[in-house]
C-alpha positions in Angstrom: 84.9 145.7 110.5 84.9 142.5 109.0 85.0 143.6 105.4 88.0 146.1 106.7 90.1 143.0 107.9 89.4 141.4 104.7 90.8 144.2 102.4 93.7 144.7 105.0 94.8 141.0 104.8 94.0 141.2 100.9 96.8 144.2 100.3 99.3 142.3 102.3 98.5 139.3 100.1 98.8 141.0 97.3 102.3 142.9 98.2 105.0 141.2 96.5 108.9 142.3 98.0 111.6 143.3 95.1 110.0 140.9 92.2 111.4 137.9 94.2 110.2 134.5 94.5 110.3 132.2 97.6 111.3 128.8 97.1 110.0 125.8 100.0 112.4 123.4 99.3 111.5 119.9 100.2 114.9 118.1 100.4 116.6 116.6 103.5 117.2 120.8 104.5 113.5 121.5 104.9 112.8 121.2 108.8 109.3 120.6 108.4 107.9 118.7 105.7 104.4 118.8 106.7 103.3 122.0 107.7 105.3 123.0 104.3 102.0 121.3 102.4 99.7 123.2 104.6 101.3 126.7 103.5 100.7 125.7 100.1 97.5 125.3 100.7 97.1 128.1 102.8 98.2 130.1 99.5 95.8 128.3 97.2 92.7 129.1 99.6 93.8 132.4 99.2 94.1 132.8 95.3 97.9 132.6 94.8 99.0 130.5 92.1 102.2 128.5 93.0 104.5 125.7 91.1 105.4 122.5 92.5 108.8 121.6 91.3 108.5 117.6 91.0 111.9 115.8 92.0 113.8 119.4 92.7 115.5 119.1 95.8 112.5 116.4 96.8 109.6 118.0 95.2 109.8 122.2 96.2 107.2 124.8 95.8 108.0 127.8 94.2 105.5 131.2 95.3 105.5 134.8 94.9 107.6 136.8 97.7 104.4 137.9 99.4 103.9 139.4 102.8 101.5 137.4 104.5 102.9 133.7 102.5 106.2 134.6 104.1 105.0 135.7 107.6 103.0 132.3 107.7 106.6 130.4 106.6 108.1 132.4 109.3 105.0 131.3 111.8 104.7 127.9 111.4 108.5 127.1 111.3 108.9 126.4 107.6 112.3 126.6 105.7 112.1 128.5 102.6 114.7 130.8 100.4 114.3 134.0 99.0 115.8 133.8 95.2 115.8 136.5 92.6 113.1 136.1 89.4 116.0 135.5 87.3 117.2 133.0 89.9 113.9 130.9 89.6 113.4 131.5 85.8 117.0 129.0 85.6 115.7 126.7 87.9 112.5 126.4 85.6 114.7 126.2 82.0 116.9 123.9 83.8 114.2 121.5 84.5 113.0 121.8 81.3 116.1 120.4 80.0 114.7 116.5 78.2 117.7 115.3 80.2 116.4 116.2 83.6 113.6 113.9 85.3 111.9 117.0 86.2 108.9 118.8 85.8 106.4 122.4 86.9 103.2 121.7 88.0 101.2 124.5 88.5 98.5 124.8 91.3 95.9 126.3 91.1 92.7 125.7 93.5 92.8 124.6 96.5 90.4 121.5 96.5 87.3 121.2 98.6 88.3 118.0 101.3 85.8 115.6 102.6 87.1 113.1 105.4 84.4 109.7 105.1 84.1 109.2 109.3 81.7 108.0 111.7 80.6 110.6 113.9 82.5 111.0 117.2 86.0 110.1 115.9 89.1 112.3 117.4 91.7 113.7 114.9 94.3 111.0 116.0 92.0 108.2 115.1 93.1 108.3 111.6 96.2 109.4 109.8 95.1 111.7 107.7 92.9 113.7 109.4 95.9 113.8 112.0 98.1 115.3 109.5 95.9 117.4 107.9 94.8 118.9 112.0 99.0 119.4 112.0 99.4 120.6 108.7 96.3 123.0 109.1 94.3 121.9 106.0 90.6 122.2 106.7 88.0 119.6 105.8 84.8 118.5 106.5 83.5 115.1 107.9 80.8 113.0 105.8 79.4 109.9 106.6 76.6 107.2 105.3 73.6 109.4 104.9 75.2 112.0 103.7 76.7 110.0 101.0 73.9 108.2 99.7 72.2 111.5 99.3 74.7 112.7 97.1 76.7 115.1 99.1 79.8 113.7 97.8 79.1 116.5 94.7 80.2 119.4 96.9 83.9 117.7 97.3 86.6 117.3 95.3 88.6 115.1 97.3 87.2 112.3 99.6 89.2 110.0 102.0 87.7 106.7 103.6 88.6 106.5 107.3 89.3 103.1 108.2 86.0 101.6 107.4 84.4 98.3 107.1 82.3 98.6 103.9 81.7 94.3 103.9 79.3 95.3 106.7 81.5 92.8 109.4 82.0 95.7 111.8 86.0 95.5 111.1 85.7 91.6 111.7 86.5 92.7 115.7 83.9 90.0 116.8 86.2 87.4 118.3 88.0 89.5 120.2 85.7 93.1 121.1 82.3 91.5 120.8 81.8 92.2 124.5 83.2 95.5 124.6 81.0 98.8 125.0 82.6 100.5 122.3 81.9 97.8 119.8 78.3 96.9 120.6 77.6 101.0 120.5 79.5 100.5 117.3 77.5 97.9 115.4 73.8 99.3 117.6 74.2 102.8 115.7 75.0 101.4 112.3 71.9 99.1 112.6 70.0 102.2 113.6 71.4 104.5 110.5 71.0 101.5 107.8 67.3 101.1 109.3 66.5 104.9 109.0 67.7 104.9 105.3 65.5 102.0 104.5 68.3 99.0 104.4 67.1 95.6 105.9 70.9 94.8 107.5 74.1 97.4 107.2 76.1 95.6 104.3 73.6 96.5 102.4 73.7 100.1 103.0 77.7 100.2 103.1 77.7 98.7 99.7 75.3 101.6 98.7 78.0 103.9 100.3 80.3 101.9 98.2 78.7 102.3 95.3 77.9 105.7 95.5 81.7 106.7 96.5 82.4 104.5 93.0 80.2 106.1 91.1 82.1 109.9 92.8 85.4 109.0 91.3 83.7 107.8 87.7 82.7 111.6 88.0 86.1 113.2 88.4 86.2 112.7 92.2 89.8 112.0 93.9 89.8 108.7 96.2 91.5 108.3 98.7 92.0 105.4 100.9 94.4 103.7 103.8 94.5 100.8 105.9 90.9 98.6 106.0 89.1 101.2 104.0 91.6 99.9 100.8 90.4 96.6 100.5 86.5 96.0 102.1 86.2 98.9 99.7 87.3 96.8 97.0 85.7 93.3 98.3 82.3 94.9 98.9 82.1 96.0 95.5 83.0 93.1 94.1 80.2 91.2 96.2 77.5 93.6 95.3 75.5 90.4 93.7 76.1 88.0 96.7 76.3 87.9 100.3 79.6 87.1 102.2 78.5 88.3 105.8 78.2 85.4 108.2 74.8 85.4 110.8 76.6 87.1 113.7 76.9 90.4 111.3 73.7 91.0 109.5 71.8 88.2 110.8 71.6 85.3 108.2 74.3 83.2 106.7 76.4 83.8 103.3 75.7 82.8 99.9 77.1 78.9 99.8 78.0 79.9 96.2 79.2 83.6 96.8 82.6 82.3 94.9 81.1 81.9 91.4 79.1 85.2 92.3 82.1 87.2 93.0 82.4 89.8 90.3 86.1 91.2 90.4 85.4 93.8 87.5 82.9 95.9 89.6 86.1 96.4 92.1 89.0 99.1 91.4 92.3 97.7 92.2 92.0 93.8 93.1 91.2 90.4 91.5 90.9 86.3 91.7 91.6 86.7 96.2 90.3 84.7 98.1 87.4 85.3 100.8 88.2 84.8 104.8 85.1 83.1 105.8 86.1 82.7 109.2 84.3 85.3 110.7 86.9 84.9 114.5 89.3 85.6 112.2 90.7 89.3 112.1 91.2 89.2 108.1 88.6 89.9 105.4 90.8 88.2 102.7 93.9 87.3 101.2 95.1 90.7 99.7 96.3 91.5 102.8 100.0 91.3 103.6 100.7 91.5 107.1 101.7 88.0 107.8 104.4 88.7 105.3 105.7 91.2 107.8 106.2 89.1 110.4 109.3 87.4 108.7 111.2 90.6 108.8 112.2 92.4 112.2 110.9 96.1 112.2 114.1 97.6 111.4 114.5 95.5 108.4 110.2 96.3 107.2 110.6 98.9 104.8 108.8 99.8 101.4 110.8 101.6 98.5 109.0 104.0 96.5 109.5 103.7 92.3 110.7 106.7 90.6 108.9 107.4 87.3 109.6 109.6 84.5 108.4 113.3 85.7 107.6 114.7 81.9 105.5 111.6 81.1 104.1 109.9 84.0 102.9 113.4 85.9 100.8 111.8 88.1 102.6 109.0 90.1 105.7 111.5 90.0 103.6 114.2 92.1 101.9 111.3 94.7 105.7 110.1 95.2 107.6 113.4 95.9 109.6 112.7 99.1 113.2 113.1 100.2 113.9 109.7 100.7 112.6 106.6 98.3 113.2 104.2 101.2 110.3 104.5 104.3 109.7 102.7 107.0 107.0 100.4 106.7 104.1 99.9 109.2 101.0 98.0 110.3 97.3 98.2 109.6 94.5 95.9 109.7 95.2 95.8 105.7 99.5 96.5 105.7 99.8 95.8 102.4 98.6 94.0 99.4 99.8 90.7 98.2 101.3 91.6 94.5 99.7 89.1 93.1 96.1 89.8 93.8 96.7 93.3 91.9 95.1 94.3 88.9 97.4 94.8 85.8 96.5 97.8 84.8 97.2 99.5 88.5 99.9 101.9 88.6 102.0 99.8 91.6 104.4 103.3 93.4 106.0 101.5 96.4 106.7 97.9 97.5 108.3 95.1 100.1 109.6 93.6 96.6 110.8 90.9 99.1 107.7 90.3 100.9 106.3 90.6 96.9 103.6 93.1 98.6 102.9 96.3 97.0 102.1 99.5 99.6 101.1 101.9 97.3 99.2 101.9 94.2 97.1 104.1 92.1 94.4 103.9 89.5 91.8 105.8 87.1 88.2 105.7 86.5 86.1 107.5 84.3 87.0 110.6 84.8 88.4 110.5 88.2 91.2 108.9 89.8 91.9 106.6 93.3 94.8 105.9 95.5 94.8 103.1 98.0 97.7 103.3 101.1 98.2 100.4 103.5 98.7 100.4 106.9 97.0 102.9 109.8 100.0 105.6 111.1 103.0 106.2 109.4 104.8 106.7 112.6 103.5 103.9 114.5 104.9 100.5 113.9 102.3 98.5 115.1 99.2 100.3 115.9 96.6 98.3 118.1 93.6 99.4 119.3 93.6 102.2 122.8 97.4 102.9 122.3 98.0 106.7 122.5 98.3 108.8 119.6 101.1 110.2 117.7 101.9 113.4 118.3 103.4 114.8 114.6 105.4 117.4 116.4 107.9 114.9 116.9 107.7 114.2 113.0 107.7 116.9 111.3 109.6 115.0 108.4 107.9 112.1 108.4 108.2 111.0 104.2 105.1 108.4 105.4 102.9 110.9 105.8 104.2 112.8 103.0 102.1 110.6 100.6 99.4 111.6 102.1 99.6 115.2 101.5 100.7 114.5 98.4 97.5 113.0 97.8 95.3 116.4 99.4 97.4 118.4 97.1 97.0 116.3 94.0 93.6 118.1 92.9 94.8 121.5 92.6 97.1 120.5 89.5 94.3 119.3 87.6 93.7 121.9 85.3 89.8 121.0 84.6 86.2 122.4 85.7 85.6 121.7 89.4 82.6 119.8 89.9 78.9 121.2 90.6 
């Protein structure tokens, strides 16, 4: 029965209506923006080759008129126009044109997701497995052991949930240390870094570190929001000291940690300073926020830069949106402070007055990374218990567009998927 099901839904796949195209558009007309990146992905899982159509009408996909892709437009409330082959062949020679500042990408797999998360963890707790619940993307969840055994080999695409990889426990000491949830916290990471041989767990999260380093040297795709940005970054670039005060792993730091400090093993950051304070909710001084708090919320936003879509392929596709202006919005890491950024990182949206950059992008080896402040694109300022955002009332939201810009990114690399 099953294999009858799956030749069924195969023919209607493969029908294509009166050599027609449907186009997704992705401007200010499309009435939902994020369930329009899990159709695309719904046709990729199922062997359809579409084009995404970088800065046309805020970055469209173009598909075959096929039963099933239009009954699942129809289904989950997506916009999308029926245009003639003819029709779509103009729109394609147009955007040739050198003149235009557009480009086709073709996509072709869809990529295999991993979520980094500690077991336990609801949807909700982290944007993007939030969006990708909403936008109905599937992925898997991975954690420490399953990293450090090299599991990270069967993915293409990785995010970090909002992780402390210094091994400080997300520096909530000063104000959680008492509560259940925190001491549960910190008794099951001592429990996991003991069963994997670690004496204390900044040493294993800087193996986990290490190893998710070593996945994007590879041809892995990175990415990255909020806390996991940063103590990403800072526990690389302490891999030959130890900046963990007693209360976290049980002896002191390295009184010369700052001659230690070796900014080249790190991604995206350089020549910050250390928070030693460990009652103080800040691992360093990348972070933005306190920038924020000059501006009121209506005036905190974070413009987006428009590159040249021929030539600079890459930041084009992670910036397709139908607005360059987006409301900003807190994390334990907002932002990062401009001047703390490495030179050769591909900056795609800043505060320019707060001189903090929100977005930014980078290569290595073989694969590439993406770092995102802040926690929820739709929540201002996230603190810890507040409800959770519930994207039905967002279906537009050009915050969590990056995102999925992000989980799409993969299937326009036109290389051998990693075994």
């Amino acid at each position: 029965m099953r294999y009858i099901f799956t030749l069924i839904f195969a023919f209607f796949l493969s029908v294509q209506l009166n050599a027609a195209q449907i186009i997704v558009p992705m401007d200010k007309s499309q009435t939902n923006h994020l369930k329009a990146y899990g159709i695309a992905y719904y046709a990729l899982e199922n062997g359809v080759t579409l084009e995404w159509l970088l800065n046309h009408r805020g970055g469209s996909f173009l598909m075959p008129h096929l039963v099933a892709l239009e009954n699942e437009l129809v289904i989950r409330g997506v916009s999308y126009e029926i245009i003639a082959d003819g029709q779509a062949n103009n729109i394609k020679r147009n955007i040739a044109s050198p003149e235009v500042n557009e480009e086709v990408v073709q996509l072709e797999v869809a990529p295999k997701i991993a979520v980094y998360t500690p077991g336990g963890k609801q949807p909700w707790d982290d944007a993007v497995t939030l969006v990708m619940e909403y936008a109905e993307i599937p992925y898997d969840k991975v954690y420490d052991s399953t990293v450090i055994a090299g599991g990270l080999k069967d993915y293409d695409w990785l995010h970090l949930h909002h992780e402390d990889f210094t091994g400080q426990y997300g520096k909530f000491y000063a104000a959680y240390r008492n509560a259940p949830w925190y001491r549960e916290q910190v008794a099951k990471l001592e429990a996991s870094a003991k069963s994997m041989g670690f004496s204390k767990v900044s040493d294993m999260k800087l193996a986990v570190a290490t190893a998710i380093k070593n996945y994007v040297f590879v041809g892995g795709f990175l990415f990255t929001m909020c806390s996991g940005t940063d103590s990403f970054d800072i526990a690389l670039a302490a891999h030959q000291t130890d900046i963990v005060e007693h209360m976290f792993d049980g002896d002191g730091m390295d009184p010369n940690y700052r001659s230690k400090l070796d900014f080249d093993n790190g991604l995206a950051f350089e020549n910050y300073e250390i928070i030693e304070n460990p009652l103080e909710y800040e691992y360093s001084t990348i972070d933005g926020t306190n920038r924020h708090r000059r501006v009121s919320e209506k005036d905190d936003i974070f413009t987006l830069f428009e590159f040249s879509a021929k030539w600079d392929v890459v930041p084009t596709m992670l910036t397709q949106n139908h607005t360059q202006i987006i409301k900003n919005f807190y994390g334990q890491t907002t932002d990062f402070v401009k001047e703390y950024v490495k030179p050769s990182v591909t900056i795609m949206g800043e505060s320019k007055a707060l001189e903090t950059v929100k977005y930014i992008h980078g290569e290595l080896g073989n694969g590439t990374w993406t770092f995102y402040g802040g926690h929820d694109p739709e929540d201002y300022q996230h603190r810890v218990g507040d409800p959770h955002t519930d994207l039905s009332l967002h279906p537009n939201s050009p915050g969590y567009r990056l995102i999925l810009n992000n989980v799409l990114f993969p299937a326009a690399k036109k290389k051998k998927r990693k075994t």
